[in-house]
N, C-alpha and C positions, 0 to 999 in steps of 0.2 A: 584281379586288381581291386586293391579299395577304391568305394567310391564313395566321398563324403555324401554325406544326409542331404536334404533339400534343405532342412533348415538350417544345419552349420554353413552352404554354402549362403542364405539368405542373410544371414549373421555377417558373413566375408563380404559380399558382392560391395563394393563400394557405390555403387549406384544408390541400393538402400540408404547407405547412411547419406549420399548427399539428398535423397529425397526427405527426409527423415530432418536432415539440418533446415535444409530450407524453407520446410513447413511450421517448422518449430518456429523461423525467424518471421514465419510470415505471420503466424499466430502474432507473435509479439508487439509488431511491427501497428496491427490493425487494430489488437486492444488500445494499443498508447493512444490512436485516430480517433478512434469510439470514444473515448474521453472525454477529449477534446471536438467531438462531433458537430459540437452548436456552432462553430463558427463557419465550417463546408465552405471555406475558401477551396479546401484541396481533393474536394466533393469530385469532379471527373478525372484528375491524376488518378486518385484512389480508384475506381472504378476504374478505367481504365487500366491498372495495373493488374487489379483484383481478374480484372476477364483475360487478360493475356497469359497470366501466369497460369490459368484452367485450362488454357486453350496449347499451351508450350508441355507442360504437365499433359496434357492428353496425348499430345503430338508423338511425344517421349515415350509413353508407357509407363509414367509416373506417376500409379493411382493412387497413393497415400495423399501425394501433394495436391494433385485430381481433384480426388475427392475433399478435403480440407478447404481449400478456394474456393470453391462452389458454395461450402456450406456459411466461410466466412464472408462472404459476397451478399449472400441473401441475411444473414442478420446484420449489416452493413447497410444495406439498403430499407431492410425493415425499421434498422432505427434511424435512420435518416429521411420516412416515409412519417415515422408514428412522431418526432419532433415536426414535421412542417405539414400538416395534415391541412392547414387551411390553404397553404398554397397549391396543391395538387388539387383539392376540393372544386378553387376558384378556378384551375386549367381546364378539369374535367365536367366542367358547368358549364361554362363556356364553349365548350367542343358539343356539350349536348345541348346543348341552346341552340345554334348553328346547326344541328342537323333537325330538330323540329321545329324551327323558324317555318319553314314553307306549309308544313301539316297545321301549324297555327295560324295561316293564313286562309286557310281552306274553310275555317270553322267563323270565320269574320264574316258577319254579316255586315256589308256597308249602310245599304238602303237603309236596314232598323235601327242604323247608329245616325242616318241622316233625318228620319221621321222623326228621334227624338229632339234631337236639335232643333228642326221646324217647328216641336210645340213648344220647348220653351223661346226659340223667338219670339213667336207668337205672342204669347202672354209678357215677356218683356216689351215686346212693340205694346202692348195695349196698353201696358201699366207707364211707357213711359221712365222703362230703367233701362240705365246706362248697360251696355255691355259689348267685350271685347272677345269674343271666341273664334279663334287659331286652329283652322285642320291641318297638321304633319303633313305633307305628302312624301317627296323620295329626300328631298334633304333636310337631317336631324337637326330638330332644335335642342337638341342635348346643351348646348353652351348657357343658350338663350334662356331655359328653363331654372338655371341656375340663380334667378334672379328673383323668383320666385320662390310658391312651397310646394314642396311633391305630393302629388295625391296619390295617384294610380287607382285611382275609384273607377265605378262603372258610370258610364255616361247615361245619364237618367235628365228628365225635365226638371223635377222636383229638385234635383239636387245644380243645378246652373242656376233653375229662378234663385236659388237659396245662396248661393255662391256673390251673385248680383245684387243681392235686397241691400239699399243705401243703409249704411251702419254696421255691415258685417266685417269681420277684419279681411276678408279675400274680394270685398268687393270693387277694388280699385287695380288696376291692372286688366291683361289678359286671361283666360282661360287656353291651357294648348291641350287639343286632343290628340292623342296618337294612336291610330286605329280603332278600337272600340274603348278606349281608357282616356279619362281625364288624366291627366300626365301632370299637370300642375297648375296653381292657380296665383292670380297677384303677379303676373310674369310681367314686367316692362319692358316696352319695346325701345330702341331710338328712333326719333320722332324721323319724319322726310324733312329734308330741306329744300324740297322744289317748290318752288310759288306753286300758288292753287289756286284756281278760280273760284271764287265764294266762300263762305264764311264756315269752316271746318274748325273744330277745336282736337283737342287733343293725343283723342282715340283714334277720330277719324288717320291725323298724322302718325302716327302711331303704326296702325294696320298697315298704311300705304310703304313704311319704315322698311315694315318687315318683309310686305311683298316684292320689296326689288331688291333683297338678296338673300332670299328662298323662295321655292315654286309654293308656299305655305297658301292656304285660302283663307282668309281671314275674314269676319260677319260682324259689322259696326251695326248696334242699335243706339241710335240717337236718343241720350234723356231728353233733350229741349223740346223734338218733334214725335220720336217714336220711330222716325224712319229706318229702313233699316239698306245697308249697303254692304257690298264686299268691296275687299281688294286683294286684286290680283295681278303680279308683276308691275304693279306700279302705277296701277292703275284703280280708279273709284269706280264701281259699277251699282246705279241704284237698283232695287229690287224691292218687285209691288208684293206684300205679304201673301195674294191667293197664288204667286208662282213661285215662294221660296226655294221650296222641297226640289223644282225641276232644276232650278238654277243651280243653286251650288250642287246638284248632283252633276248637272254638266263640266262645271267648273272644277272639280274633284276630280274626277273621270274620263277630262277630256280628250287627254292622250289614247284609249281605247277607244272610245266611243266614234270621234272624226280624225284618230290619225297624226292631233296636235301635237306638236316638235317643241318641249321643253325653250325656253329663251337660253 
């Protein structure tokens, strides 16, 4: 008995030609998409279709179609990858940020970020300039810094005295440090409105503003006297220059050190 050829039957088998139709229509279908790619309003429909049809085409034993899905899928995605390149950049930055957040925490040295600040007090307390410097602790002054100009400098002596010398353009405002980085400088705060015992101007209110709603530690040097004070939740605490360094290290730290419970 004859038996037809494999190929005259692969020619007959109606299966072929509807895999055969379908791929053709899906070709068509994803060119017209591609075109029109920049707007990816129909960016997961498409995608979504794209993998079900590989995935129904598998199921089947329908490797023409199979195969053709797969490969218009990934230049589908490739050109939908190579147009938005800064948005996937900004996910994937973000996602590695967050996972070396804690290894960049490990390499912070606090104590030599608090020595430096002790010696430019220091020399601001002698000389007699005004200055307003903000340590970050757990809640961001992302907002607050806004009012300001971003630095993200290394926190050095030389560069705060120079920040504060009367006549520079950052000398009026706050300083905010956030971990070992000047974060920004010229920041204003909203002043307290609670009465105050004694004659405070306007850093002093200022500081005391920001301490009752953030755990922030904030370091007032007085231009009139030199003296120098924190505030903390709300509170004005003076501090004699030979105990700076121990104090606000306490006050920065406290939660480790004795166990203190955030307000």
């Amino acid at each position: 008995m004859y038996e037809p050829s494999s190929r005259t039957w692969l020619v007959k088998s109606p299966v072929v030609w509807i895999d055969l139709a379908v791929s053709l229509a899906l070709v068509v279908v994803v060119l017209l998409v591609v075109i029109n790619i920049a707007k990816r309003k129909s960016f997961t429909i498409i995608a979504s279709a794209l993998a079900g049809a590989s995935i129904i085409s598998w199921f089947f034993g329908l490797k023409l179609l199979w195969a053709l899905s797969l490969v218009i899928m990934a230049a589908y995605l490739s050109v939908v990858f190579i147009q938005n390149q800064s948005e996937f950049k900004e996910i994937f930055g973000s996602i590695f940020k967050k996972k070396t957040y804690k290894s960049a925490q490990k390499v912070y040295d606090r104590h030599a970020i608090c020595q430096k600040v002790a010696l430019a007090v220091e020399t601001l307390s002698r000389t007699k300039t005004g200055a307003l410097i903000t340590f970050e602790k757990n809640i961001p002054l992302s907002d607050v810094v806004k009012t300001g100009t971003i630095l993200n400098a290394p926190v050095t002596p030389e560069l705060l005295t120079t920040i504060f010398y009367p006549g520079t353009r950052l000398h009026d405002g706050a300083v905010v440090i956030r971990r070992d980085l000047i974060l920004a400088a010229s920041v204003y705060y909203t002043p307290t409105t609670k009465p105050l015992t004694g004659k405070f101007g306007s850093r002093h209110r200022a500081a005391i503003g920001i301490s009752e709603i953030t755990d922030s530690v904030t370091v007032i040097v007085s231009e009139e006297t030199g003296r120098v004070s924190l505030a903390y939740h709300g509170e004005l605490i003076s501090v004699a220059p030979d105990s700076f360094l121990r104090t606000i290290e306490e006050y920065l730290f406290a939660e480790e050190k004795t166990g203190f419970e955030e307000k």
